[in-house]
PDB file as gemmi writes it, atoms N, CA and C in Angstrom:
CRYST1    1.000    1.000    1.000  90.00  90.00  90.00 P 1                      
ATOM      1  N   UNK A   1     -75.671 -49.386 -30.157  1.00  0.00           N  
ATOM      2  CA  UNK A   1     -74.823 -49.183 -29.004  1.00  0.00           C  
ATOM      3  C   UNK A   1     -75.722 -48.950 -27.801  1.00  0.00           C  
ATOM      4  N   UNK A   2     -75.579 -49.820 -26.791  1.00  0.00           N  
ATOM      5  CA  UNK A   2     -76.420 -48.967 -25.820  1.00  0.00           C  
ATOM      6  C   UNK A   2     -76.219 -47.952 -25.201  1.00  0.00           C  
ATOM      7  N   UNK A   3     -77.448 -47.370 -24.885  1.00  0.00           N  
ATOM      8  CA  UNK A   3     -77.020 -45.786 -24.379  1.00  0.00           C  
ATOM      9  C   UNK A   3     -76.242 -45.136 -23.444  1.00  0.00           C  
ATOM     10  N   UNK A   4     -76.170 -46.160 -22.598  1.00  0.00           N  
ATOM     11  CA  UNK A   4     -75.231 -45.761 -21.613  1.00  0.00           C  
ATOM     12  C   UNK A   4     -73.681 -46.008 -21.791  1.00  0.00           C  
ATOM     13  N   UNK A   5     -73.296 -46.822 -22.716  1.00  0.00           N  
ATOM     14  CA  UNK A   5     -72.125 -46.820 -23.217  1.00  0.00           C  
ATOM     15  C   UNK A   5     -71.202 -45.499 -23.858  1.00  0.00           C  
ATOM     16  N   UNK A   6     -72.102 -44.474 -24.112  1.00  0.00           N  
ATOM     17  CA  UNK A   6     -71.979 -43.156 -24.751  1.00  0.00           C  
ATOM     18  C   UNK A   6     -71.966 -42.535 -23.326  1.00  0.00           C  
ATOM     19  N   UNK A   7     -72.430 -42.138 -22.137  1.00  0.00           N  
ATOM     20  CA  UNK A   7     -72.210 -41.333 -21.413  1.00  0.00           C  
ATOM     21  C   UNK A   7     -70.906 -40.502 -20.872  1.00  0.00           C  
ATOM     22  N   UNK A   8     -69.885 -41.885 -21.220  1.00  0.00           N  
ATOM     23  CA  UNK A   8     -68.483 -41.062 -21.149  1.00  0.00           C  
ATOM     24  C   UNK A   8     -68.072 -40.297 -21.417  1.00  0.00           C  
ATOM     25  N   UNK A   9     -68.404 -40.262 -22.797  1.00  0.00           N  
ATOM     26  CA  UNK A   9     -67.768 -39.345 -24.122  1.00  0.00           C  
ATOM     27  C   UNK A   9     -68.310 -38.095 -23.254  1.00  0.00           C  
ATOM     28  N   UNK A  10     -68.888 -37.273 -23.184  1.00  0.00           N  
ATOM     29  CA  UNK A  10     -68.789 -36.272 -22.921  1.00  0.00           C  
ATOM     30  C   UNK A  10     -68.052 -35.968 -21.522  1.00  0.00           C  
ATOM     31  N   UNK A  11     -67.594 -36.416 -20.681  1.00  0.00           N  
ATOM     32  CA  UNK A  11     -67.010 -36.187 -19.364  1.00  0.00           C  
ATOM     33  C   UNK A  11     -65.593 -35.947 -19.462  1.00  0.00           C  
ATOM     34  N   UNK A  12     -65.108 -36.965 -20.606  1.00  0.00           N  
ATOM     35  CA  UNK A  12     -63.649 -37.506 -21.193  1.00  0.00           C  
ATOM     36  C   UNK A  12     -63.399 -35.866 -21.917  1.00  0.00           C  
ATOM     37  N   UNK A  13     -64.679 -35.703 -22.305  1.00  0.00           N  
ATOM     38  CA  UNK A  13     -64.404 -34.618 -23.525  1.00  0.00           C  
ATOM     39  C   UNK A  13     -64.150 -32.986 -22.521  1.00  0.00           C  
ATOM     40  N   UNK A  14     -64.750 -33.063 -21.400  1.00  0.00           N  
ATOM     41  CA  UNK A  14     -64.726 -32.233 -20.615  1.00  0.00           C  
ATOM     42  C   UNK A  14     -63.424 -31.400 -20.044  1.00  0.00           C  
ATOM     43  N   UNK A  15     -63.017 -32.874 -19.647  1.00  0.00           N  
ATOM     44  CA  UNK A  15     -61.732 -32.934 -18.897  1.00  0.00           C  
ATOM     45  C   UNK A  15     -60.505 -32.931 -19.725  1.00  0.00           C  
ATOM     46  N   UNK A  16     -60.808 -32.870 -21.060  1.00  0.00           N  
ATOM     47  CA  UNK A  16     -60.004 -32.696 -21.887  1.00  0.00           C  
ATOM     48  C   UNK A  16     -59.460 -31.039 -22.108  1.00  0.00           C  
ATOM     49  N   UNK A  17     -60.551 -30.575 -21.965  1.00  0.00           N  
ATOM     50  CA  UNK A  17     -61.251 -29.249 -22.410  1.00  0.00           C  
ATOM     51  C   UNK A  17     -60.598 -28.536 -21.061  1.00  0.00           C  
ATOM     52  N   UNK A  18     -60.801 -29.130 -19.795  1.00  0.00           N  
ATOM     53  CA  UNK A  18     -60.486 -28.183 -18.639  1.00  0.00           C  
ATOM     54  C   UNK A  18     -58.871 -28.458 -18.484  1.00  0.00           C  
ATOM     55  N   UNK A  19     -58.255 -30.026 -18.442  1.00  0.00           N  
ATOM     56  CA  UNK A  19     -56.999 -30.048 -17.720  1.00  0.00           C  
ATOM     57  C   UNK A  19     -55.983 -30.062 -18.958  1.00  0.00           C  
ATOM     58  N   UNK A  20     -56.494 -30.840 -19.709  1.00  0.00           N  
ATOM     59  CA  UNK A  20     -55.314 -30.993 -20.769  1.00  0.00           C  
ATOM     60  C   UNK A  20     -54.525 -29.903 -21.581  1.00  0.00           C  
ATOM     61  N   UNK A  21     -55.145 -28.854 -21.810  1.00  0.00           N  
ATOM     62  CA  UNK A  21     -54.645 -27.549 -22.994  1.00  0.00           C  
ATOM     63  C   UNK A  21     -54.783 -28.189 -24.104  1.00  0.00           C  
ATOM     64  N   UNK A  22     -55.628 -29.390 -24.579  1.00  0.00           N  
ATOM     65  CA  UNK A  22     -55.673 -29.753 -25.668  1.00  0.00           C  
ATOM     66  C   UNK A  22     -56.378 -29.029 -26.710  1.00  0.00           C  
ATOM     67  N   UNK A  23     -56.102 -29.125 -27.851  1.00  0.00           N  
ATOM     68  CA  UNK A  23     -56.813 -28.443 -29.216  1.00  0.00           C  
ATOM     69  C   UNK A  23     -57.489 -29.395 -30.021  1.00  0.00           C  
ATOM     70  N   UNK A  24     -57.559 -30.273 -29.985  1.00  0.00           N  
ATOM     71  CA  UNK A  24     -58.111 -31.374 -30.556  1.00  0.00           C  
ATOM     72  C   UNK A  24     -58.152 -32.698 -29.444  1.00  0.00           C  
ATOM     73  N   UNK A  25     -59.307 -33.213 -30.278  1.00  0.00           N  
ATOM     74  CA  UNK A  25     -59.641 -34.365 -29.448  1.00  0.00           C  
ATOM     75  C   UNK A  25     -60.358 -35.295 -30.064  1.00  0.00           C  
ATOM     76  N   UNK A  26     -60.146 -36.973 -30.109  1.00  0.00           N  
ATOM     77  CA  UNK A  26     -60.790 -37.256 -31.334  1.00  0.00           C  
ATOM     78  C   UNK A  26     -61.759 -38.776 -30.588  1.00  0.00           C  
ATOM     79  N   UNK A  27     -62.810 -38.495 -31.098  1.00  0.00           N  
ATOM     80  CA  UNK A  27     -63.790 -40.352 -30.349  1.00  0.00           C  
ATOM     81  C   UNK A  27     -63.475 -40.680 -31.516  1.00  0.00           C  
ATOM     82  N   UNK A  28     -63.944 -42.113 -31.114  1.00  0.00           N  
ATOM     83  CA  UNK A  28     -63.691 -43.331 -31.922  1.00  0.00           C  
ATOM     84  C   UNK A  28     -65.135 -44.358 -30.903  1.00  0.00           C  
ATOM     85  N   UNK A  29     -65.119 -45.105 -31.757  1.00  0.00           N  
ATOM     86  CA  UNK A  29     -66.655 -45.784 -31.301  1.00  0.00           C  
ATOM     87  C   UNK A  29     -66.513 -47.098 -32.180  1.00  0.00           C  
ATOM     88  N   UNK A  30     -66.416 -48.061 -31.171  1.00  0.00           N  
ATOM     89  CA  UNK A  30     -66.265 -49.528 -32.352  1.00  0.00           C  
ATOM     90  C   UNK A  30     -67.182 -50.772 -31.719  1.00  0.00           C  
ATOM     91  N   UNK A  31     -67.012 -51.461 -32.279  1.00  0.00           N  
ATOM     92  CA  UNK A  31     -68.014 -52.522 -32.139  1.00  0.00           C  
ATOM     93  C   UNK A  31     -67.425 -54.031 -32.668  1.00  0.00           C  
ATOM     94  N   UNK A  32     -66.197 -54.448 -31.943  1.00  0.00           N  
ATOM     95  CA  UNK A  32     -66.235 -55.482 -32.146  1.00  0.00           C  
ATOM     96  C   UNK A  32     -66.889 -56.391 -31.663  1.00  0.00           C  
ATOM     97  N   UNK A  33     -66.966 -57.966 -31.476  1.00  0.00           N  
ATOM     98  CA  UNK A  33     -67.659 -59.096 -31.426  1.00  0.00           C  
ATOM     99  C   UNK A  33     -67.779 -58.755 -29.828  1.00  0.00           C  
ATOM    100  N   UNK A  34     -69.031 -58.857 -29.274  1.00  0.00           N  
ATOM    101  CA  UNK A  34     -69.526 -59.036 -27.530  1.00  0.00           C  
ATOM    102  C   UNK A  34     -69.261 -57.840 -26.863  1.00  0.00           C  
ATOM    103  N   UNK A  35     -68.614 -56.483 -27.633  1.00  0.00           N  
ATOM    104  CA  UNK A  35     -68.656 -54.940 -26.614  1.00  0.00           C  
ATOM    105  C   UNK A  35     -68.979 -53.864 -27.672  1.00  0.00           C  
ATOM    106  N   UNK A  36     -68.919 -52.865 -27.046  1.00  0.00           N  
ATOM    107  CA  UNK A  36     -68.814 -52.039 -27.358  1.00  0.00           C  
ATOM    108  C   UNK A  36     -67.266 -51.191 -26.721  1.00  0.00           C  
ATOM    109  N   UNK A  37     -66.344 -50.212 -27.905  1.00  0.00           N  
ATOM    110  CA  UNK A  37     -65.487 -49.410 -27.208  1.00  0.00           C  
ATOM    111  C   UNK A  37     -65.761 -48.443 -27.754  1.00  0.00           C  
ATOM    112  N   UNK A  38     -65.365 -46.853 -26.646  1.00  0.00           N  
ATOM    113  CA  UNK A  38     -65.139 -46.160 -26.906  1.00  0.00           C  
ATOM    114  C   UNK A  38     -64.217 -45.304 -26.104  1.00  0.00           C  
ATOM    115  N   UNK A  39     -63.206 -45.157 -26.836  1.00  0.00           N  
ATOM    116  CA  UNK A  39     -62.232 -44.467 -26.795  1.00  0.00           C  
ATOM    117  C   UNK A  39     -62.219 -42.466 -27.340  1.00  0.00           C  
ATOM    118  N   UNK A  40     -61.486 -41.880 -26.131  1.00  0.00           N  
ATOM    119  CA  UNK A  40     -61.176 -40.655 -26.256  1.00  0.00           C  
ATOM    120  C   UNK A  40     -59.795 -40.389 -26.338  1.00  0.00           C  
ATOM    121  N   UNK A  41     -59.429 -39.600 -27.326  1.00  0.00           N  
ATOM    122  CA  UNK A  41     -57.547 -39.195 -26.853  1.00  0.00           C  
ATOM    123  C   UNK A  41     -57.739 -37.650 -27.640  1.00  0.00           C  
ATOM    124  N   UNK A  42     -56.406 -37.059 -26.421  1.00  0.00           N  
ATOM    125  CA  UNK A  42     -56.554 -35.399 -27.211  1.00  0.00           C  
ATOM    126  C   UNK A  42     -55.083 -35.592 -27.534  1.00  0.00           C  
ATOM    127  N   UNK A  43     -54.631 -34.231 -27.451  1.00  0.00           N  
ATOM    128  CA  UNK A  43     -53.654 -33.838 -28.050  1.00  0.00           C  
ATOM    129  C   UNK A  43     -52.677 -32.963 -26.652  1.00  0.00           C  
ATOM    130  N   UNK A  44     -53.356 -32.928 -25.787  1.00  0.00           N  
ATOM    131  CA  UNK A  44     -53.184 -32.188 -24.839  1.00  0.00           C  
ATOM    132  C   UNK A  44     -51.731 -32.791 -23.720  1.00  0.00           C  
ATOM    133  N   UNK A  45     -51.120 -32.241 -22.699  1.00  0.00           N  
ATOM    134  CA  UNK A  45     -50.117 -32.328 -22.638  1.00  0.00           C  
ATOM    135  C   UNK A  45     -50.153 -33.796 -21.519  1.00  0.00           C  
ATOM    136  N   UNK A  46     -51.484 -34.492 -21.529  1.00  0.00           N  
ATOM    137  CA  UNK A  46     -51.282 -35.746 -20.919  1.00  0.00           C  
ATOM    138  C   UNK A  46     -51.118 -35.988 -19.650  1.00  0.00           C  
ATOM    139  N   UNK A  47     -50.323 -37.248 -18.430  1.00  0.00           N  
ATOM    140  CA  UNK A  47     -50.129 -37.005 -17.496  1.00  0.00           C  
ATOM    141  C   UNK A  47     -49.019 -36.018 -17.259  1.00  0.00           C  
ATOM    142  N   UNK A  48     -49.021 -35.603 -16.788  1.00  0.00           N  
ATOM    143  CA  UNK A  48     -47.722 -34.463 -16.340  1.00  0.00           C  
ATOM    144  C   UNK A  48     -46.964 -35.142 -15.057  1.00  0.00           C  
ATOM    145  N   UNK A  49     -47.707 -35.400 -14.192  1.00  0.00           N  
ATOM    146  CA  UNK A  49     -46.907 -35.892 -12.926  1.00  0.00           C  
ATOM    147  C   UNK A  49     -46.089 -36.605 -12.976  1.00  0.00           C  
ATOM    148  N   UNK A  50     -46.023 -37.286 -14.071  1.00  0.00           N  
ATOM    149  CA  UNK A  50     -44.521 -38.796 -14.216  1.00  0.00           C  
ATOM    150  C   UNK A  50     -45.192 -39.793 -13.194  1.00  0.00           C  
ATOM    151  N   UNK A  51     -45.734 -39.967 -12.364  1.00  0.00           N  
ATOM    152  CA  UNK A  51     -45.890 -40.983 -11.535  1.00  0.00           C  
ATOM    153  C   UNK A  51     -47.432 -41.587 -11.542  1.00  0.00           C  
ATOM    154  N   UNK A  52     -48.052 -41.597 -12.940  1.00  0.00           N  
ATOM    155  CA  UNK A  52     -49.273 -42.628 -13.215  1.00  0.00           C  
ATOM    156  C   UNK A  52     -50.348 -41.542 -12.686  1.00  0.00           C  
ATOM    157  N   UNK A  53     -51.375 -41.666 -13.543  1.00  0.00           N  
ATOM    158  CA  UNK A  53     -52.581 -41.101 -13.652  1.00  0.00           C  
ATOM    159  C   UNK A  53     -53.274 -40.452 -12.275  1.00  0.00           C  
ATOM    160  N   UNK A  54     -53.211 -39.053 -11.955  1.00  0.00           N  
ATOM    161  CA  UNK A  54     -53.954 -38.932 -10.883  1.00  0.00           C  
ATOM    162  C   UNK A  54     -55.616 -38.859 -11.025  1.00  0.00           C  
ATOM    163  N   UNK A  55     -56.137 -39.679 -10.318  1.00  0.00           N  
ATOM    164  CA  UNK A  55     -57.746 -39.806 -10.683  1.00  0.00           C  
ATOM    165  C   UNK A  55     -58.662 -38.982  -9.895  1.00  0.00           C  
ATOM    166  N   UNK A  56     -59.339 -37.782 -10.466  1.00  0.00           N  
ATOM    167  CA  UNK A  56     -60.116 -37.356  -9.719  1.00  0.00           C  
ATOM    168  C   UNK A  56     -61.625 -37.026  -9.778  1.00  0.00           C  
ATOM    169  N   UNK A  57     -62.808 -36.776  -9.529  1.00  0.00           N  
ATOM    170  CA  UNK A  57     -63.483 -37.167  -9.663  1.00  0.00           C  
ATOM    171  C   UNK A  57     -64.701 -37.222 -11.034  1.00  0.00           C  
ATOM    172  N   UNK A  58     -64.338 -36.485 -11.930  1.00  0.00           N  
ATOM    173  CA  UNK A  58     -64.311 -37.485 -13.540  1.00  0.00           C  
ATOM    174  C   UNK A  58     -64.248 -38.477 -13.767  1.00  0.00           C  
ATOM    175  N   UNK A  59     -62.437 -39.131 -13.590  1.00  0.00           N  
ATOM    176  CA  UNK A  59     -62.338 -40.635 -13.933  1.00  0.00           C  
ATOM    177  C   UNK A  59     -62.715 -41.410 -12.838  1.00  0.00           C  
ATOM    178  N   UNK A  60     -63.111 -40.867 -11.528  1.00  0.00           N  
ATOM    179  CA  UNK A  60     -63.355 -41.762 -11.022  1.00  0.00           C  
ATOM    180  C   UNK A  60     -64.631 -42.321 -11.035  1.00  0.00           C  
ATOM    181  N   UNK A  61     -65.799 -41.261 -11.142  1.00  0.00           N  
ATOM    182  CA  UNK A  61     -67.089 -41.334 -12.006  1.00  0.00           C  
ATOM    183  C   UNK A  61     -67.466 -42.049 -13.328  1.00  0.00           C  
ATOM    184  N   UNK A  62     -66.495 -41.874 -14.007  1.00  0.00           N  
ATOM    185  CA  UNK A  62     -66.605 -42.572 -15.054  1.00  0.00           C  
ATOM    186  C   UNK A  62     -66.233 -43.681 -14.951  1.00  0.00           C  
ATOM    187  N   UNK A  63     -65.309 -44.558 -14.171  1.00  0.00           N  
ATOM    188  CA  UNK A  63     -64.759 -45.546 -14.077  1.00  0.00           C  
ATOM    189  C   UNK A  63     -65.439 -46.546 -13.457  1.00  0.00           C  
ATOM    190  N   UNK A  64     -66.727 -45.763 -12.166  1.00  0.00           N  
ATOM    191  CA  UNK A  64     -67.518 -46.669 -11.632  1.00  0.00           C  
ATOM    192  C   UNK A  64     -69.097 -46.833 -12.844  1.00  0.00           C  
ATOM    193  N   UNK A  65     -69.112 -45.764 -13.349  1.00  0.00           N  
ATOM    194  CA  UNK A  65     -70.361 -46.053 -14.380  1.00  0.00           C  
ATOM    195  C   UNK A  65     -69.823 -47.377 -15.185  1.00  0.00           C  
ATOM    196  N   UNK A  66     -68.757 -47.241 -15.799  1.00  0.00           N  
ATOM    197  CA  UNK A  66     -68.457 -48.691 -16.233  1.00  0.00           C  
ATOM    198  C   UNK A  66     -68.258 -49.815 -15.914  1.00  0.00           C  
ATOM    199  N   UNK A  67     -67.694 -49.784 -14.698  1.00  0.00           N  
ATOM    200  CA  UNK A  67     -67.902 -50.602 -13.589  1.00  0.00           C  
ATOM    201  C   UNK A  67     -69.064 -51.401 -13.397  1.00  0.00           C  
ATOM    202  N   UNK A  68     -69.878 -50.346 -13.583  1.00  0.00           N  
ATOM    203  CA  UNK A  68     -71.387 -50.710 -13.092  1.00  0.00           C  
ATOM    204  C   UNK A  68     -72.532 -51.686 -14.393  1.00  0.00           C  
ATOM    205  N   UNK A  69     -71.875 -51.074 -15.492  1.00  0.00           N  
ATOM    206  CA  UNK A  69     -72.094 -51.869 -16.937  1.00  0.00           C  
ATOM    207  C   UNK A  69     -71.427 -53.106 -17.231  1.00  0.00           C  
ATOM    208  N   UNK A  70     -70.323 -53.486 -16.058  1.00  0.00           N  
ATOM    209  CA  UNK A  70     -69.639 -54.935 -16.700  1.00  0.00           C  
ATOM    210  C   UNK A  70     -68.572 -54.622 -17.344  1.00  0.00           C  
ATOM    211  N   UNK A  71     -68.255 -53.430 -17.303  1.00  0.00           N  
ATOM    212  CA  UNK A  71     -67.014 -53.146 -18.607  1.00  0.00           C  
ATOM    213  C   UNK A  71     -65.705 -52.244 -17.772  1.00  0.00           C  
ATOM    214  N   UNK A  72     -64.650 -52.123 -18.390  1.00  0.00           N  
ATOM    215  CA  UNK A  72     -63.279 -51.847 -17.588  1.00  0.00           C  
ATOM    216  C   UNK A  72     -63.431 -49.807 -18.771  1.00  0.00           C  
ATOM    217  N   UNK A  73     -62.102 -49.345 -17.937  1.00  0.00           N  
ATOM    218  CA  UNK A  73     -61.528 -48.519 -18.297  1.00  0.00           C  
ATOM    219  C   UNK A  73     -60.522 -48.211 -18.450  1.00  0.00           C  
ATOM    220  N   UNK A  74     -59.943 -47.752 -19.103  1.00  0.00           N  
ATOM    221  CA  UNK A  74     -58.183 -47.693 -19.358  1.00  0.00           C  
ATOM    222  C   UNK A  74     -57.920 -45.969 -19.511  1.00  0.00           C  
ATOM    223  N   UNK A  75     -57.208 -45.245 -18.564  1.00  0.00           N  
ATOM    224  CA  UNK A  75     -56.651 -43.843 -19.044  1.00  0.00           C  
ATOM    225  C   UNK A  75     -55.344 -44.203 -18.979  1.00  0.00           C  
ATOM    226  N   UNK A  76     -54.903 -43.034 -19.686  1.00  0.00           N  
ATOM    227  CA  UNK A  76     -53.425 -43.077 -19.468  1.00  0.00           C  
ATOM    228  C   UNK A  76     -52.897 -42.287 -20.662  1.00  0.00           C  
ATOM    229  N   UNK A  77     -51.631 -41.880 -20.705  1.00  0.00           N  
ATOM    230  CA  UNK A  77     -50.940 -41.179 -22.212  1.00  0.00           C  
ATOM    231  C   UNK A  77     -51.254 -41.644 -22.964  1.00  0.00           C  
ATOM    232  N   UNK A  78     -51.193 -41.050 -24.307  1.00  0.00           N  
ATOM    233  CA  UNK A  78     -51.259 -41.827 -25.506  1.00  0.00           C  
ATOM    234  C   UNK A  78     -50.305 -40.851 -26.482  1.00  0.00           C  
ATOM    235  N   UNK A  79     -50.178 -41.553 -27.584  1.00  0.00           N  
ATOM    236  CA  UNK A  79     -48.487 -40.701 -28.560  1.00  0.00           C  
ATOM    237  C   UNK A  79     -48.367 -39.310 -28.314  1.00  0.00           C  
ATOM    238  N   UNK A  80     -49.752 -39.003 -28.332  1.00  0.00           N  
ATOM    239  CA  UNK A  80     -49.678 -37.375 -28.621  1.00  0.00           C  
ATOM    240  C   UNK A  80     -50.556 -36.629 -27.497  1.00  0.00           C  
ATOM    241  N   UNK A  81     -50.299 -37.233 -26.210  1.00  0.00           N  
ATOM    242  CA  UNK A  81     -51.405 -36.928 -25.472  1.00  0.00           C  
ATOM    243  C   UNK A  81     -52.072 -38.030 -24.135  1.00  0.00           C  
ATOM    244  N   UNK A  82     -53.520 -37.667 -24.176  1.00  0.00           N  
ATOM    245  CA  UNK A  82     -53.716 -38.324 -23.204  1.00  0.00           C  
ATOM    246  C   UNK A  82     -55.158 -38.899 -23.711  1.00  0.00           C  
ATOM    247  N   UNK A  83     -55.062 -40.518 -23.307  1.00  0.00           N  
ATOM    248  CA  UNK A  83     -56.642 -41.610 -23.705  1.00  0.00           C  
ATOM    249  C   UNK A  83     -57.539 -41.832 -22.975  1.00  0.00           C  
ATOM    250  N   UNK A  84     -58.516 -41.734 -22.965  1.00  0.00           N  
ATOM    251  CA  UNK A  84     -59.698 -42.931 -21.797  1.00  0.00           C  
ATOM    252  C   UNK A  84     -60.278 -43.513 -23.161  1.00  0.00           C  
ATOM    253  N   UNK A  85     -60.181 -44.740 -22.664  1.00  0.00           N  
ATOM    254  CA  UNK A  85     -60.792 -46.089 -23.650  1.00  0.00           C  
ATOM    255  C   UNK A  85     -61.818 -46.800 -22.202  1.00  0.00           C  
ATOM    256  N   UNK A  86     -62.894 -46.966 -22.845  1.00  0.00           N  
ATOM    257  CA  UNK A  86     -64.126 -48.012 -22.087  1.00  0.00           C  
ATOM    258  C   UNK A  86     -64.450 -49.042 -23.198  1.00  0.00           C  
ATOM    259  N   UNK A  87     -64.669 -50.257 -22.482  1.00  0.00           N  
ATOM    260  CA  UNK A  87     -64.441 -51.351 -23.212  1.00  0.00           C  
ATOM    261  C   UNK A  87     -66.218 -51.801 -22.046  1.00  0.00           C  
ATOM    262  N   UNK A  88     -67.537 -52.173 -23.139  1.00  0.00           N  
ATOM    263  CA  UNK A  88     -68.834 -52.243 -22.323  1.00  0.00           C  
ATOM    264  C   UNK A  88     -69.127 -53.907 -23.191  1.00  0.00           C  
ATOM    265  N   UNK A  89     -69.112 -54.713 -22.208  1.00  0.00           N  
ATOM    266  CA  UNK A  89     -70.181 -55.950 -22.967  1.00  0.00           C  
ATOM    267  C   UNK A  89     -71.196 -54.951 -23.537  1.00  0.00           C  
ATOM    268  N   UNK A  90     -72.034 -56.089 -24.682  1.00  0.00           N  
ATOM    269  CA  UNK A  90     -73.135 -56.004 -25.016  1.00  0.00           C  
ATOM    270  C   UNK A  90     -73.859 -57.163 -24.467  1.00  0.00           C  
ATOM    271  N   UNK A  91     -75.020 -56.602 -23.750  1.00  0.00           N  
ATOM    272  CA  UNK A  91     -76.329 -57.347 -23.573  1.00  0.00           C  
ATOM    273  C   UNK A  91     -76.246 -58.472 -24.286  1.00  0.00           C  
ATOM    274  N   UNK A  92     -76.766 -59.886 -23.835  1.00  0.00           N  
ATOM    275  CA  UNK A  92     -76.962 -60.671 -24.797  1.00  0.00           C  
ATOM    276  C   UNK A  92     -76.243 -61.086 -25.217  1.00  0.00           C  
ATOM    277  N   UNK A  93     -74.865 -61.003 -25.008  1.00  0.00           N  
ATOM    278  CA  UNK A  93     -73.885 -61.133 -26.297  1.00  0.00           C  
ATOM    279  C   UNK A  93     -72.578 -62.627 -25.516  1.00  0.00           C  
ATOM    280  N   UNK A  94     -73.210 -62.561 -24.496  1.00  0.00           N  
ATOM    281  CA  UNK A  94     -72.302 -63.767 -23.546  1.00  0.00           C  
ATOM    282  C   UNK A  94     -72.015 -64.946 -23.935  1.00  0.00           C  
ATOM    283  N   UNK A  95     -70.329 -65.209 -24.424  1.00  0.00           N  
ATOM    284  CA  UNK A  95     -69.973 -66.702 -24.829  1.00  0.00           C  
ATOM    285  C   UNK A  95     -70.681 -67.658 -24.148  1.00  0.00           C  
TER     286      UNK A  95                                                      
END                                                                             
């Protein structure tokens, strides 16, 4: 994985820790064909506002580091909570 593909995880994990009230929180780290993902989701009470993700400067940090790697970001609720998924090409790996 390259290394900078991991830098998220801890920011995701942060902000989990400060906004969410979550008790759990779980990575996931995959490797299909040409990226790398890694995905965060807690358990925590998610967006609250009803009106789409307010971004502040966490995701927005994190969103340009990936940015900056070629690769997207996705937050948002998830069943039980709330996700950031980063989706990073791999080097080299271009159809």
């Amino acid at each position: 994985m390259p290394r900078d593909a991991s830098r998220g995880a801890p920011a995701s994990l942060a902000n989990a820790l400060r906004h969410s009230g979550a008790t759990t929180a779980e990575v996931a780290v995959g490797r299909p064909a040409h990226s790398v993902i890694v995905q965060i989701t807690d358990n925590g009470k998610g967006d609250s506002s009803g009106g789409g993700v307010a971004e502040g400067n966490g995701l927005t940090g994190m969103r340009e580091r990936v940015r900056i790697l070629g690769g997207t970001l996705t937050v948002g609720p998830a069943p039980r909570g709330f996700a950031v998924k980063a989706e990073i090409p791999v080097a080299g790996s271009a159809e």
